[in-house]
N, CA, C and O atoms as a GROMACS GRO file, in nm:
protein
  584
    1UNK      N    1  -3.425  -0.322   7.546
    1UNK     CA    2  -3.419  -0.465   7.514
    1UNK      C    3  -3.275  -0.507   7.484
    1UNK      O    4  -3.238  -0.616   7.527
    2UNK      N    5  -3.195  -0.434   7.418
    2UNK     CA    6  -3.068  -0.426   7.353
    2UNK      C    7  -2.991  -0.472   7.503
    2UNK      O    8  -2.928  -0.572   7.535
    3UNK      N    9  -3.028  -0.349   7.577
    3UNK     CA   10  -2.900  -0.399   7.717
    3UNK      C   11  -2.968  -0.530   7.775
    3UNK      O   12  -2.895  -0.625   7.801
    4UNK      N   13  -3.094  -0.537   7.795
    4UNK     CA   14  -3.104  -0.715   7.870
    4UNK      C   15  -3.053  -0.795   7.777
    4UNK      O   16  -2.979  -0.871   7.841
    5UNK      N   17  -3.047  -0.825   7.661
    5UNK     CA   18  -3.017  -0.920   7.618
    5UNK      C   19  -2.811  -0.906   7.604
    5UNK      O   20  -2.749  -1.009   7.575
    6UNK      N   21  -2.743  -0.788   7.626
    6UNK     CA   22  -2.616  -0.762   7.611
    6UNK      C   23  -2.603  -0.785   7.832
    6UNK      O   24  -2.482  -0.792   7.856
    7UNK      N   25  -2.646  -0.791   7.905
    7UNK     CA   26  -2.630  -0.819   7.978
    7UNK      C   27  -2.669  -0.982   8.025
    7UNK      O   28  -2.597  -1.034   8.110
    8UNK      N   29  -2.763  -1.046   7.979
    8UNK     CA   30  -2.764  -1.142   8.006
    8UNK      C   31  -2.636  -1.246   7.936
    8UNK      O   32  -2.594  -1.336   8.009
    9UNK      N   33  -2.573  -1.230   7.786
    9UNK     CA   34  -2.478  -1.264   7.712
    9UNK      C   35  -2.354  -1.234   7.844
    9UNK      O   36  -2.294  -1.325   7.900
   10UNK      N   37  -2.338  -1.099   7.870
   10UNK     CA   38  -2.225  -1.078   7.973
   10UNK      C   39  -2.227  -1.195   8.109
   10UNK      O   40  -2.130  -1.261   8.146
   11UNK      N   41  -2.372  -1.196   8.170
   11UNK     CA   42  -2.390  -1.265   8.285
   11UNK      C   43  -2.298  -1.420   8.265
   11UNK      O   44  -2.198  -1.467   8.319
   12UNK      N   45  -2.390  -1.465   8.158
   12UNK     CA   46  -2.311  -1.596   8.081
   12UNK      C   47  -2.207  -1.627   8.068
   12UNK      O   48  -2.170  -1.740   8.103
   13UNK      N   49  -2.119  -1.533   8.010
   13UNK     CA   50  -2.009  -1.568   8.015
   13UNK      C   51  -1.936  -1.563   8.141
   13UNK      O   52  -1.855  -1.655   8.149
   14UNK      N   53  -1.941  -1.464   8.268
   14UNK     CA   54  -1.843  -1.470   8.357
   14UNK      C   55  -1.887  -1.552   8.423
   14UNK      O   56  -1.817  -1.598   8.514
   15UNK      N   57  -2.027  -1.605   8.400
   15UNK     CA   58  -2.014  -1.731   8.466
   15UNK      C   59  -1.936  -1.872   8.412
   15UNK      O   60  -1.894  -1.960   8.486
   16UNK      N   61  -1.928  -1.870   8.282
   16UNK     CA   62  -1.849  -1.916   8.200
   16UNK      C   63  -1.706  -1.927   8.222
   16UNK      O   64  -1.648  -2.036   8.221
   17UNK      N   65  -1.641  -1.801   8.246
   17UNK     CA   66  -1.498  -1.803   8.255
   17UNK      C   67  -1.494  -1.835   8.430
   17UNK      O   68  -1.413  -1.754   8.476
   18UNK      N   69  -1.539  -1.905   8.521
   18UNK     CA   70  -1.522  -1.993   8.646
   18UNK      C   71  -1.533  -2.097   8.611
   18UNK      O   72  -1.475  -2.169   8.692
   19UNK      N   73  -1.605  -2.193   8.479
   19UNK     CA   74  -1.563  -2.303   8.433
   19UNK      C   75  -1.460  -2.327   8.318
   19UNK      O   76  -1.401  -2.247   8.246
   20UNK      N   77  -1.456  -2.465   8.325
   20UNK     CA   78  -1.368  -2.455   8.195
   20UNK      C   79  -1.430  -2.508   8.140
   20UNK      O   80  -1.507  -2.600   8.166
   21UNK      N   81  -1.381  -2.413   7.975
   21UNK     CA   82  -1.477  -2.356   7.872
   21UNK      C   83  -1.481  -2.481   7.766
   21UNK      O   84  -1.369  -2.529   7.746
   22UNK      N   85  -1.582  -2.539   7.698
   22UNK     CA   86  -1.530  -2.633   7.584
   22UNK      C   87  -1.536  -2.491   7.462
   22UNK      O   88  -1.593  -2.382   7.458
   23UNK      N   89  -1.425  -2.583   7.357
   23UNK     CA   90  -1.378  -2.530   7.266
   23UNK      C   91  -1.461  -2.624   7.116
   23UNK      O   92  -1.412  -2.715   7.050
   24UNK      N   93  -1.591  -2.563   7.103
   24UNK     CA   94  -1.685  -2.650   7.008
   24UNK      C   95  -1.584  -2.614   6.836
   24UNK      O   96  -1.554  -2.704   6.758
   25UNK      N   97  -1.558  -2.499   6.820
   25UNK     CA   98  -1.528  -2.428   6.721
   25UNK      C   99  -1.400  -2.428   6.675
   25UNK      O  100  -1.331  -2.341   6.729
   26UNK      N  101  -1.338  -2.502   6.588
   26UNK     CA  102  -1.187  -2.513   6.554
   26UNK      C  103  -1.208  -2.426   6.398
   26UNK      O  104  -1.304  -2.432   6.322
   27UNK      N  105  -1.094  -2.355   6.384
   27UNK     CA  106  -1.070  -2.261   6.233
   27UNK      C  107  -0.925  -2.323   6.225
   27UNK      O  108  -0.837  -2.370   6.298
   28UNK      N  109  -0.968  -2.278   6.015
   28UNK     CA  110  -0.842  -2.339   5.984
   28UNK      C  111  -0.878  -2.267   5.884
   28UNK      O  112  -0.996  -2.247   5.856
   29UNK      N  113  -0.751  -2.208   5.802
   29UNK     CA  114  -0.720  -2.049   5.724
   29UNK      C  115  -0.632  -2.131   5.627
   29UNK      O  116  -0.547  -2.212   5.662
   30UNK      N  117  -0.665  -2.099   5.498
   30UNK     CA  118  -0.595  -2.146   5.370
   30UNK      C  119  -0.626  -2.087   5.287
   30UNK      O  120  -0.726  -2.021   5.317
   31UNK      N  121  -0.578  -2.063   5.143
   31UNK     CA  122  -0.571  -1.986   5.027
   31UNK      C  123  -0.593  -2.101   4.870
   31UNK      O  124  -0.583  -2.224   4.868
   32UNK      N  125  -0.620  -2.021   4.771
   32UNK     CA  126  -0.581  -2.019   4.688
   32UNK      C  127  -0.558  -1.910   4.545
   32UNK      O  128  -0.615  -1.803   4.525
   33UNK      N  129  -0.456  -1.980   4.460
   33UNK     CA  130  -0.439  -1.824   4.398
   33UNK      C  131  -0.525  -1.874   4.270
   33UNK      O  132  -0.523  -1.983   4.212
   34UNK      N  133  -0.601  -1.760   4.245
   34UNK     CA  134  -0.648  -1.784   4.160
   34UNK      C  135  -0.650  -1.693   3.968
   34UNK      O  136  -0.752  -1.674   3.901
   35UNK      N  137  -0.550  -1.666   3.941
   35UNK     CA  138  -0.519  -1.553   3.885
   35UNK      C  139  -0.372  -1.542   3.905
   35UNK      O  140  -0.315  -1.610   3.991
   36UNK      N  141  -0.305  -1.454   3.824
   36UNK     CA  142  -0.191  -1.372   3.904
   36UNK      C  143  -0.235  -1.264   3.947
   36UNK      O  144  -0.305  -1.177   3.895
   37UNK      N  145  -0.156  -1.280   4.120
   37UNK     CA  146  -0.163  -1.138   4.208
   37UNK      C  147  -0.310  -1.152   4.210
   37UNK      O  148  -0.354  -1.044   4.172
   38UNK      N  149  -0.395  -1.223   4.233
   38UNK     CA  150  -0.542  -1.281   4.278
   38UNK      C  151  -0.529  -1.410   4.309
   38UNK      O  152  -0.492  -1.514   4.253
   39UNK      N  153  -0.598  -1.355   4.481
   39UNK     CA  154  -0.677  -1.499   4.559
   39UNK      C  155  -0.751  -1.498   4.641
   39UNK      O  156  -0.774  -1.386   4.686
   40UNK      N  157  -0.832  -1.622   4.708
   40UNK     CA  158  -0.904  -1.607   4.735
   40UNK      C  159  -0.890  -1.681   4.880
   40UNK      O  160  -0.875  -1.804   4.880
   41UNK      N  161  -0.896  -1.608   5.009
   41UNK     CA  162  -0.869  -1.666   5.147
   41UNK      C  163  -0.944  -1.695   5.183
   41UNK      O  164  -1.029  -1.607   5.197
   42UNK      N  165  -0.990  -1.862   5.238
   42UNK     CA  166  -1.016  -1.955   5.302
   42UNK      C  167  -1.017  -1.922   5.448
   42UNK      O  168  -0.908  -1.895   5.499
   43UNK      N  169  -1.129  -1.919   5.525
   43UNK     CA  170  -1.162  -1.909   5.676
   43UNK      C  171  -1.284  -2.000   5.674
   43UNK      O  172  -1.398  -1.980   5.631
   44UNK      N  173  -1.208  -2.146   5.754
   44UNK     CA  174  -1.322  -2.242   5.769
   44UNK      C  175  -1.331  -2.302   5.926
   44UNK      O  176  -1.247  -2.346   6.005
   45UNK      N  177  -1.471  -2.282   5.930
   45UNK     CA  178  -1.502  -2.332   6.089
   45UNK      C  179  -1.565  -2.450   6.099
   45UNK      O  180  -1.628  -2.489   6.001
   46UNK      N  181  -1.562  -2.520   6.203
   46UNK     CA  182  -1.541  -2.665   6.194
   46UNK      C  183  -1.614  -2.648   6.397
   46UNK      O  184  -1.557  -2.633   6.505
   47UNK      N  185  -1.772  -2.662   6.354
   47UNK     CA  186  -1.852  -2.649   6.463
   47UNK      C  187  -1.894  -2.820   6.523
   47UNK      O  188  -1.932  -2.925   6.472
   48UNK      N  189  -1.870  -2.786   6.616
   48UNK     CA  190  -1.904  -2.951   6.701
   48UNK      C  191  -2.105  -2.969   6.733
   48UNK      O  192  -2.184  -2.892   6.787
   49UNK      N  193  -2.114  -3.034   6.703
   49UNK     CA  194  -2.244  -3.108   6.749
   49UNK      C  195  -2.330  -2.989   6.869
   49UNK      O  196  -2.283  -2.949   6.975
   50UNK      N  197  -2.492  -2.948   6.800
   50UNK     CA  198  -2.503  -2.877   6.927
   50UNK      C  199  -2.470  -2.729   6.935
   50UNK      O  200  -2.553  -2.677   7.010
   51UNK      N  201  -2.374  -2.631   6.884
   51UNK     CA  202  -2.327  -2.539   6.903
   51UNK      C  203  -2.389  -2.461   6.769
   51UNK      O  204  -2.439  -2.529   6.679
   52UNK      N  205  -2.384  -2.328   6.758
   52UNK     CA  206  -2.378  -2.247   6.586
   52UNK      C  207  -2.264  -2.123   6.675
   52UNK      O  208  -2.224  -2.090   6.787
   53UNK      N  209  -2.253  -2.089   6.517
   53UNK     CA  210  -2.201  -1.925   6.582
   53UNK      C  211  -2.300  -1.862   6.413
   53UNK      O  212  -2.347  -1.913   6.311
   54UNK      N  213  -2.284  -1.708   6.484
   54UNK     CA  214  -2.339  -1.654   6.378
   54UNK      C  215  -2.362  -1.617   6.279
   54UNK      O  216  -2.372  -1.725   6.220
   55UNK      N  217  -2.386  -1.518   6.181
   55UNK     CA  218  -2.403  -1.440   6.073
   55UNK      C  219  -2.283  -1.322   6.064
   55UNK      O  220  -2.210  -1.287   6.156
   56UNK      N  221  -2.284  -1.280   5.950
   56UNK     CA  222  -2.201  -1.138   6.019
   56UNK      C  223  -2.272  -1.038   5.982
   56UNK      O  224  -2.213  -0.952   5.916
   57UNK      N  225  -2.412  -1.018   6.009
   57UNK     CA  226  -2.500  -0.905   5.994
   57UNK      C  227  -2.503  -0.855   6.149
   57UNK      O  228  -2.471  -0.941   6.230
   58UNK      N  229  -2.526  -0.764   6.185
   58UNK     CA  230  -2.531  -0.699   6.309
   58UNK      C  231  -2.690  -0.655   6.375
   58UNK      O  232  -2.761  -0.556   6.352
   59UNK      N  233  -2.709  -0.774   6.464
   59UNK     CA  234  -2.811  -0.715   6.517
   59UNK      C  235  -2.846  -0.739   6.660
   59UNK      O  236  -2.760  -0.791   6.731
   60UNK      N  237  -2.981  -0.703   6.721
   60UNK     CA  238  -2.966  -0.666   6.902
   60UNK      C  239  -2.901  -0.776   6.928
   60UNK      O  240  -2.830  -0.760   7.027
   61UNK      N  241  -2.895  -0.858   6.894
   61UNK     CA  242  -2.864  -1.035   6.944
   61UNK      C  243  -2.715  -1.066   6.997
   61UNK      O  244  -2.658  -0.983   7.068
   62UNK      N  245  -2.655  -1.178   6.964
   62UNK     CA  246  -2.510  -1.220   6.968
   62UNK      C  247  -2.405  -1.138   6.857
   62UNK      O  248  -2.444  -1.092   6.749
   63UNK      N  249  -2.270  -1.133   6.907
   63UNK     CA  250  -2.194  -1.068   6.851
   63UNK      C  251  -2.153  -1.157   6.728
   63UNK      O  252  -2.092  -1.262   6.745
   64UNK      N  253  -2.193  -1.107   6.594
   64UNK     CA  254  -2.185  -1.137   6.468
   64UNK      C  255  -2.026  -1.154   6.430
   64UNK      O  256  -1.938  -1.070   6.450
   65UNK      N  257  -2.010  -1.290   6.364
   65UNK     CA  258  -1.892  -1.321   6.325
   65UNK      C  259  -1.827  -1.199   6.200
   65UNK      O  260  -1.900  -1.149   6.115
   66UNK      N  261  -1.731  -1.180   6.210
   66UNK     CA  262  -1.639  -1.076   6.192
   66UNK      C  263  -1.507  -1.103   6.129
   66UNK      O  264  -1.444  -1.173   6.208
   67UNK      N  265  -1.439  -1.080   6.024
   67UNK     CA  266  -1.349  -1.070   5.934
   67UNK      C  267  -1.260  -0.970   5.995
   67UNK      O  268  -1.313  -0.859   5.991
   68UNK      N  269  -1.145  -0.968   6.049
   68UNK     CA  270  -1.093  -0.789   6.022
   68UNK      C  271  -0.920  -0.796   5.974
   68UNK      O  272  -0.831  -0.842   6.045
   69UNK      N  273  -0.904  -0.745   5.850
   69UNK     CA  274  -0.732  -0.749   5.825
   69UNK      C  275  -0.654  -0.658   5.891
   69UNK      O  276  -0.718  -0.566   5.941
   70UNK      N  277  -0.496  -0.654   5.910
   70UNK     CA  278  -0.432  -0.547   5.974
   70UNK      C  279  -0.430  -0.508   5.827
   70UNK      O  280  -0.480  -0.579   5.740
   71UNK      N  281  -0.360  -0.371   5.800
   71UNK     CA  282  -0.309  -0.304   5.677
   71UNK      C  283  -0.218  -0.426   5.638
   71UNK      O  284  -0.177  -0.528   5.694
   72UNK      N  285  -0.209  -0.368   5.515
   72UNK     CA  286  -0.056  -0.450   5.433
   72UNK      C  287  -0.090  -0.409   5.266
   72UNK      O  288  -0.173  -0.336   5.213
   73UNK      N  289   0.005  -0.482   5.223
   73UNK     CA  290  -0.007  -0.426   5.078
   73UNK      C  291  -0.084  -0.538   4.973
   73UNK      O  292  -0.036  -0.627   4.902
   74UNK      N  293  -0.191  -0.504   4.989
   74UNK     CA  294  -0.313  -0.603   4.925
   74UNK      C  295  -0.421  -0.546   4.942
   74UNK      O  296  -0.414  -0.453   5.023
   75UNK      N  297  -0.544  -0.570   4.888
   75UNK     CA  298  -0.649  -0.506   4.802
   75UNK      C  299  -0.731  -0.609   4.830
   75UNK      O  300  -0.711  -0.724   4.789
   76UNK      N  301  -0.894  -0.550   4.946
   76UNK     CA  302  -0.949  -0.665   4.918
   76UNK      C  303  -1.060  -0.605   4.805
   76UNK      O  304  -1.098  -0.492   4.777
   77UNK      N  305  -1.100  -0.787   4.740
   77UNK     CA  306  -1.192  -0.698   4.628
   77UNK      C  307  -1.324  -0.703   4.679
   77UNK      O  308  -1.368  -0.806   4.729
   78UNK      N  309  -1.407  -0.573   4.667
   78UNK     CA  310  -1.544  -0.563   4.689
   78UNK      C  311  -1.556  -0.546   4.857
   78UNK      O  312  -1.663  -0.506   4.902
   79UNK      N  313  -1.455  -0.573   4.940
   79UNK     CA  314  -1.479  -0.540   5.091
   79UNK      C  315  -1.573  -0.658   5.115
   79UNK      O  316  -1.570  -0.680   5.236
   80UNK      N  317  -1.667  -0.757   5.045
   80UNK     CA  318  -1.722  -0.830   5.095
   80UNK      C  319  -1.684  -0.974   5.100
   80UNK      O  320  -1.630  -1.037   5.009
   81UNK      N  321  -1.724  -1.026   5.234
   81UNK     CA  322  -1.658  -1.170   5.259
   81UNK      C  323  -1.832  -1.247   5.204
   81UNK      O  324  -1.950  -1.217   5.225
   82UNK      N  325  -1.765  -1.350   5.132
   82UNK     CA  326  -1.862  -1.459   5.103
   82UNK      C  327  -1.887  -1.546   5.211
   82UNK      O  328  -1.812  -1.537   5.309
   83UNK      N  329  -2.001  -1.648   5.212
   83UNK     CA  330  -2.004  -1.755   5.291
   83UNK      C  331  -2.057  -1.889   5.230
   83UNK      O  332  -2.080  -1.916   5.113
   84UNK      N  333  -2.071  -1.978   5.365
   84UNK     CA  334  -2.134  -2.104   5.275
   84UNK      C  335  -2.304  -2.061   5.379
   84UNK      O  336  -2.327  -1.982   5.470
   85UNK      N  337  -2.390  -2.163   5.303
   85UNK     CA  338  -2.501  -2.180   5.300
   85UNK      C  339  -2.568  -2.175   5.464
   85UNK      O  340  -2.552  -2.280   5.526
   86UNK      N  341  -2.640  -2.067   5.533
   86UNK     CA  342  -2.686  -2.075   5.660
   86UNK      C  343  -2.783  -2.089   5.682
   86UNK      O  344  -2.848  -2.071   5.579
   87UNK      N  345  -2.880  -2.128   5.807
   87UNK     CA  346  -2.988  -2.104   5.805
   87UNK      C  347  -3.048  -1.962   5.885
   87UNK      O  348  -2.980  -1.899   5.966
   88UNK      N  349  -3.160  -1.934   5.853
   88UNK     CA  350  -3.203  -1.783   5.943
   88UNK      C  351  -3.318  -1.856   6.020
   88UNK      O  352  -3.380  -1.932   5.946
   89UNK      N  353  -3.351  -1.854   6.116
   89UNK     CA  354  -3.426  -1.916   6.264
   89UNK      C  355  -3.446  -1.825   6.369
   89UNK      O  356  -3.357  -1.754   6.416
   90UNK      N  357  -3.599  -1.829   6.418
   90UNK     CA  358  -3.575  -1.784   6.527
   90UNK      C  359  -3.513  -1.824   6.651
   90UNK      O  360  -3.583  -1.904   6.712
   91UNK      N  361  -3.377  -1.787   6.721
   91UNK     CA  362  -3.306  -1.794   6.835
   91UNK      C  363  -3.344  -1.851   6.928
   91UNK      O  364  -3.447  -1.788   6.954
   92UNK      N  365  -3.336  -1.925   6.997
   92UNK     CA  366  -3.409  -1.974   7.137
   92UNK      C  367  -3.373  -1.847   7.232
   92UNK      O  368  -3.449  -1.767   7.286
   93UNK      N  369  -3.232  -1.855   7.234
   93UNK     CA  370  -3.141  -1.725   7.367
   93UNK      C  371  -3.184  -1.626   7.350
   93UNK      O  372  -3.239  -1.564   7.442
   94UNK      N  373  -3.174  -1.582   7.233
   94UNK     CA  374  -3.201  -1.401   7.198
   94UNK      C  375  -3.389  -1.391   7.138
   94UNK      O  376  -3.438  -1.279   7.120
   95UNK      N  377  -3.447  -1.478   7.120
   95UNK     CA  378  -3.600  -1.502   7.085
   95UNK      C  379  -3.577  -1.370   6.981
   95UNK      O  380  -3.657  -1.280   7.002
   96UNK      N  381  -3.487  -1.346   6.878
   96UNK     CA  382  -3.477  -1.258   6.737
   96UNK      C  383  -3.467  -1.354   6.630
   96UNK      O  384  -3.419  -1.454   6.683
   97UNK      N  385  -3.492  -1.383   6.476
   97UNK     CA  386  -3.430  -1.439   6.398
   97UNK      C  387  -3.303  -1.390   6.353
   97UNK      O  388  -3.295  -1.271   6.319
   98UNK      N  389  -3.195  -1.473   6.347
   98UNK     CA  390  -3.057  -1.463   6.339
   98UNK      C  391  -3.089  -1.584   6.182
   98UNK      O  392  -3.188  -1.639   6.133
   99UNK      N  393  -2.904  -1.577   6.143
   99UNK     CA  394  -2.817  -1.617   6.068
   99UNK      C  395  -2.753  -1.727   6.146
   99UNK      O  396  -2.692  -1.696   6.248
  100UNK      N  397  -2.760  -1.855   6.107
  100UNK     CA  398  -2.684  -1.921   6.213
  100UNK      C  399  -2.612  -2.056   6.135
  100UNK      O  400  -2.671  -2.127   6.053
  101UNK      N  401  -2.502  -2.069   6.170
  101UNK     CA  402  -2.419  -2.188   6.153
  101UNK      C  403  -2.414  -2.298   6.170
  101UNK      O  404  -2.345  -2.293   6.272
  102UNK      N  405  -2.431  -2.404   6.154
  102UNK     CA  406  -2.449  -2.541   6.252
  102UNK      C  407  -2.280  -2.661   6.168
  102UNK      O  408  -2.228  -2.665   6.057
  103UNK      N  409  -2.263  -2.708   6.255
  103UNK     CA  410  -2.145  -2.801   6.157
  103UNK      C  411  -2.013  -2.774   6.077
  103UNK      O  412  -1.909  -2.840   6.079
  104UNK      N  413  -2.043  -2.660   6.007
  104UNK     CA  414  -1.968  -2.596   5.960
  104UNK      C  415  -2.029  -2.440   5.911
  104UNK      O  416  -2.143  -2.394   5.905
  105UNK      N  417  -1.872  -2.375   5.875
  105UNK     CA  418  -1.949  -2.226   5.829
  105UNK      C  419  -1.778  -2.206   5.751
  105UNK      O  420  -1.670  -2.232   5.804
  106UNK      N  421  -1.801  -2.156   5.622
  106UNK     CA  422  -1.687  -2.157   5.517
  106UNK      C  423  -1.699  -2.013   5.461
  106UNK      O  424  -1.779  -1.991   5.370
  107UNK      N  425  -1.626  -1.919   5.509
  107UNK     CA  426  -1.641  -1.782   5.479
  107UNK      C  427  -1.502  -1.773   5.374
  107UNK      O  428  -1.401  -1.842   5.385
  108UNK      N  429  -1.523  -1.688   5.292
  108UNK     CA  430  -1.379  -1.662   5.141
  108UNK      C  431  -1.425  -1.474   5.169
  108UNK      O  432  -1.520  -1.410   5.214
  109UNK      N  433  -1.256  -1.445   5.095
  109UNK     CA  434  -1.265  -1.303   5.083
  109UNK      C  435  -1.158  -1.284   4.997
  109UNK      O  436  -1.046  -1.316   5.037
  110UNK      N  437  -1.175  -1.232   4.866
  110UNK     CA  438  -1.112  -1.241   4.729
  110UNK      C  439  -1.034  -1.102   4.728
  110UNK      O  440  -1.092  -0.994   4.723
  111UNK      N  441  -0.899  -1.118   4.733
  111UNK     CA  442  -0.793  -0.973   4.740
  111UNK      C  443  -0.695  -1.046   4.634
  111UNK      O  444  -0.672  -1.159   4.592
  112UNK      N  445  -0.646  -0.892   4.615
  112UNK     CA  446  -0.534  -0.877   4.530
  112UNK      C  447  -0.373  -0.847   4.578
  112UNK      O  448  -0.336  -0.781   4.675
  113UNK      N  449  -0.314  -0.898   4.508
  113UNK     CA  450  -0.139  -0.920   4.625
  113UNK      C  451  -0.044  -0.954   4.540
  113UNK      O  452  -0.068  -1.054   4.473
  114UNK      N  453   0.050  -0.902   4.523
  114UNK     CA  454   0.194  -0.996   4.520
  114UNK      C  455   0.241  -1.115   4.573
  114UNK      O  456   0.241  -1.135   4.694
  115UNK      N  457   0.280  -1.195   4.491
  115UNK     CA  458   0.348  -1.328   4.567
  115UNK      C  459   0.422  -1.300   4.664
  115UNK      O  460   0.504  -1.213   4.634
  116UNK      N  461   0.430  -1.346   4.793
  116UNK     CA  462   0.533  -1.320   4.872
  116UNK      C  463   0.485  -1.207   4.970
  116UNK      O  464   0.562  -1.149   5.046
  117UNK      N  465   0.330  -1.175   4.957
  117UNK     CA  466   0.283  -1.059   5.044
  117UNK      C  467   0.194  -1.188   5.160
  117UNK      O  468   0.121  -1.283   5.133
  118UNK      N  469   0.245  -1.129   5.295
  118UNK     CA  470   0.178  -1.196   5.406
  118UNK      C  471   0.052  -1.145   5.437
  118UNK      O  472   0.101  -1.076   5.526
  119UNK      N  473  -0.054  -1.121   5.442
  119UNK     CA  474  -0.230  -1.081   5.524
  119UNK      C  475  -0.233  -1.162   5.659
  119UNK      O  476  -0.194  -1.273   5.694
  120UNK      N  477  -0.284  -1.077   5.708
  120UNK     CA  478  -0.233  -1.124   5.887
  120UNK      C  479  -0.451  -1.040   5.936
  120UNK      O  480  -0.522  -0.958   5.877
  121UNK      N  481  -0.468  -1.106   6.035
  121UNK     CA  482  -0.647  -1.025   6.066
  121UNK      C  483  -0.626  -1.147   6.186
  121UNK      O  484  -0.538  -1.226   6.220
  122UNK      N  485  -0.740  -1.117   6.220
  122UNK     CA  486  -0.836  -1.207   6.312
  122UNK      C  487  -1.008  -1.205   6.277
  122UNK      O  488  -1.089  -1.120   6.238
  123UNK      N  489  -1.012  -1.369   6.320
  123UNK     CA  490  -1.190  -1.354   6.306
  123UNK      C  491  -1.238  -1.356   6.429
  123UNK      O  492  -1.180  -1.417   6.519
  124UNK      N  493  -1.345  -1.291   6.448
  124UNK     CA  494  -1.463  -1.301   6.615
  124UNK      C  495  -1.541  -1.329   6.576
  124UNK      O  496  -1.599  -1.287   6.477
  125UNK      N  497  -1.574  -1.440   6.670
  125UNK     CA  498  -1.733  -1.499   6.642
  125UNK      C  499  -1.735  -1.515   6.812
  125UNK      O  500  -1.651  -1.483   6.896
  126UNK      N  501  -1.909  -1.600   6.826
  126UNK     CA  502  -1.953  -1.621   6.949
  126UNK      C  503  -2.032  -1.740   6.874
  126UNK      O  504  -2.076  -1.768   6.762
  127UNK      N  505  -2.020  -1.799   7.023
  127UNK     CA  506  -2.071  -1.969   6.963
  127UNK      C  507  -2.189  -2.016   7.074
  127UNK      O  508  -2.145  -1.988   7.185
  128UNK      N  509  -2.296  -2.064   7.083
  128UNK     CA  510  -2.393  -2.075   7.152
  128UNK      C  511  -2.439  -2.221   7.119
  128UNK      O  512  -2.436  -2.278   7.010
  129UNK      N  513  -2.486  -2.274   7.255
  129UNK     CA  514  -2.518  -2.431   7.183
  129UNK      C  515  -2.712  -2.452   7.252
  129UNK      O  516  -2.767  -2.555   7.290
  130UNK      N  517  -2.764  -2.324   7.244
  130UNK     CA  518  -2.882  -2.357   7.302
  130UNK      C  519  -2.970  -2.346   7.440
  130UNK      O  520  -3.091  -2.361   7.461
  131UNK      N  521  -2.831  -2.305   7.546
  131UNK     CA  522  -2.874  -2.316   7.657
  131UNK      C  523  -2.777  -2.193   7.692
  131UNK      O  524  -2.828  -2.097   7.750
  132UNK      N  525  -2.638  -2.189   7.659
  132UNK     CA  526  -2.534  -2.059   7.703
  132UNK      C  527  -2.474  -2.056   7.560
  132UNK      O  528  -2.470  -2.136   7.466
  133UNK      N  529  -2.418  -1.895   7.591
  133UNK     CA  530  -2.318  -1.856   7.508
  133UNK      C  531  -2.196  -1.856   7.566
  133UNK      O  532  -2.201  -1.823   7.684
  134UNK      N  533  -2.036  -1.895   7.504
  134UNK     CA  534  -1.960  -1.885   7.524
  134UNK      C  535  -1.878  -1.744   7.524
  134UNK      O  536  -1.917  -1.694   7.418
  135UNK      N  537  -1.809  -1.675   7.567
  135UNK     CA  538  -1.780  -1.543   7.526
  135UNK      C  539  -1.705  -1.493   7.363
  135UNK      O  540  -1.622  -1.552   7.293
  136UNK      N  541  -1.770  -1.375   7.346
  136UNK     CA  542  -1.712  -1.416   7.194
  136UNK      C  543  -1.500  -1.418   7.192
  136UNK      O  544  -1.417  -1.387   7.278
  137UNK      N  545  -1.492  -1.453   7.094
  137UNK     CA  546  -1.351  -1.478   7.098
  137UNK      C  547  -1.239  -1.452   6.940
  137UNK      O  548  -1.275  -1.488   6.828
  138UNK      N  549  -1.132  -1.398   6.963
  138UNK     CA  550  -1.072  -1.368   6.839
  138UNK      C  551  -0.995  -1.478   6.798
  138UNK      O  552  -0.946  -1.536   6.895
  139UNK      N  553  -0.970  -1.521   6.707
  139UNK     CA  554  -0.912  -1.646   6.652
  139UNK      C  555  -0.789  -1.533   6.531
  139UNK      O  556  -0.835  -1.459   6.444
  140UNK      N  557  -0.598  -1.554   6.563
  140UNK     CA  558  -0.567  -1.476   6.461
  140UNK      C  559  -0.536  -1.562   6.406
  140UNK      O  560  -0.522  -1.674   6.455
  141UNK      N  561  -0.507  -1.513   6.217
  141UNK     CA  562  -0.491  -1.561   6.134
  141UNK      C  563  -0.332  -1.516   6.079
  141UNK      O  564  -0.253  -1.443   6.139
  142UNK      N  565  -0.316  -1.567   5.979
  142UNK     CA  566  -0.193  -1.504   5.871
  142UNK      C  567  -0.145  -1.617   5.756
  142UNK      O  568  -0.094  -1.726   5.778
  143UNK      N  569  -0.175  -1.559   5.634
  143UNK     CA  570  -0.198  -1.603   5.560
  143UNK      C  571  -0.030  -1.561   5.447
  143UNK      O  572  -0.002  -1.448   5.405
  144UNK      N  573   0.031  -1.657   5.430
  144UNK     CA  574   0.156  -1.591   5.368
  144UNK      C  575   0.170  -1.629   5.194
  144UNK      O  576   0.227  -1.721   5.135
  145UNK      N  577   0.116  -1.551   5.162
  145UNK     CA  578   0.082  -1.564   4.950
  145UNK      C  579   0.193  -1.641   4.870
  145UNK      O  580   0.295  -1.573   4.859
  146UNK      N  581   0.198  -1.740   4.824
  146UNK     CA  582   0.312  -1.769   4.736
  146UNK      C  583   0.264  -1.769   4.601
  146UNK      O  584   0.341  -1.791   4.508
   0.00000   0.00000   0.00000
C-alpha cells in the first residue's frame, strides 16, 4: 500500500514539474529572546485558500513537515518543535487520517545560544489542495541571534 500511494505522490508531481507550479505556501522565520542565551524560533506558514500541508508525524501518507538544523553552537531544548492548533481528518488523496494545516501552521523550537550565534536548517513540507500534491520542497532558513 505504502509504494501505491509513494508512487502515485511521485506520478503527481512529474506531472507537476511540466506545469508551472503555484506557490500556495509562503514561510517567514523570526525569533524571540526570551531569557538570556534563550529563544524561541518562529517558523510560520502562511497557506493560501484550498491547500494544507502536513503534520510532522510520519506516516504511509504525504511527506510530513520537517524541522532540520545544520550543527552550530546552540542547544535545542527538548529536540521538540511545538505547533499551532491542527486538525486530524481523514485525507481524501491518501484515504489515511493525517494532521493537517489549513490557512496557517505556526511551528516554535526553544534553543539555547549566545548573542551573536547564527542557526541556519531548512523546513520540508508537501502541500496538497485536494485533488494533487505539489512535490515536497525545502524552504532554507537562518536565523541570526542578537
Amino acid at each position: 500500500m505504502k509504494n501505491v500511494i509513494l508512487s502515485l505522490v511521485l506520478f503527481v508531481s512529474i506531472i507537476q514539474l511540466g506545469n508551472a507550479q503555484p506557490q500556495p505556501v509562503k514561510w517567514e522565520f523570526n525569533f524571540e529572546k526570551v531569557a538570556e542565551n534563550q529563544y524561541t524560533l518562529h517558523f510560520d506558514a502562511s497557506i493560501e485558500k484550498g491547500w494544507v500541508i502536513y503534520g510532522m508525524e510520519e506516516t504511509d501518507g504525504p511527506i510530513p513537515t520537517s524541522i532540520a538544523f545544520e550543527e552550530g553552537e546552540f542547544e535545542l531544548q527538548e529536540g521538540i518543535v511545538s505547533h499551532s492548533e491542527s486538525t486530524i481528518a481523514k485525507d481524501d488523496l491518501f484515504m489515511i487520517e493525517l494532521e493537517k494545516f489549513k490557512h496557517e501552521a505556526l511551528f516554535t523550537q526553544d534553543i539555547s545560544a549566545q548573542s551573536g550565534t547564527t542557526v541556519t536548517g531548512w523546513v520540508t513540507f508537501m502541500t496538497c489542495d485536494g485533488e494533487k500534491c505539489l512535490p515536497p520542497k525545502d524552504i532554507d532558513f537562518s536565523f541570526e541571534l542578537k
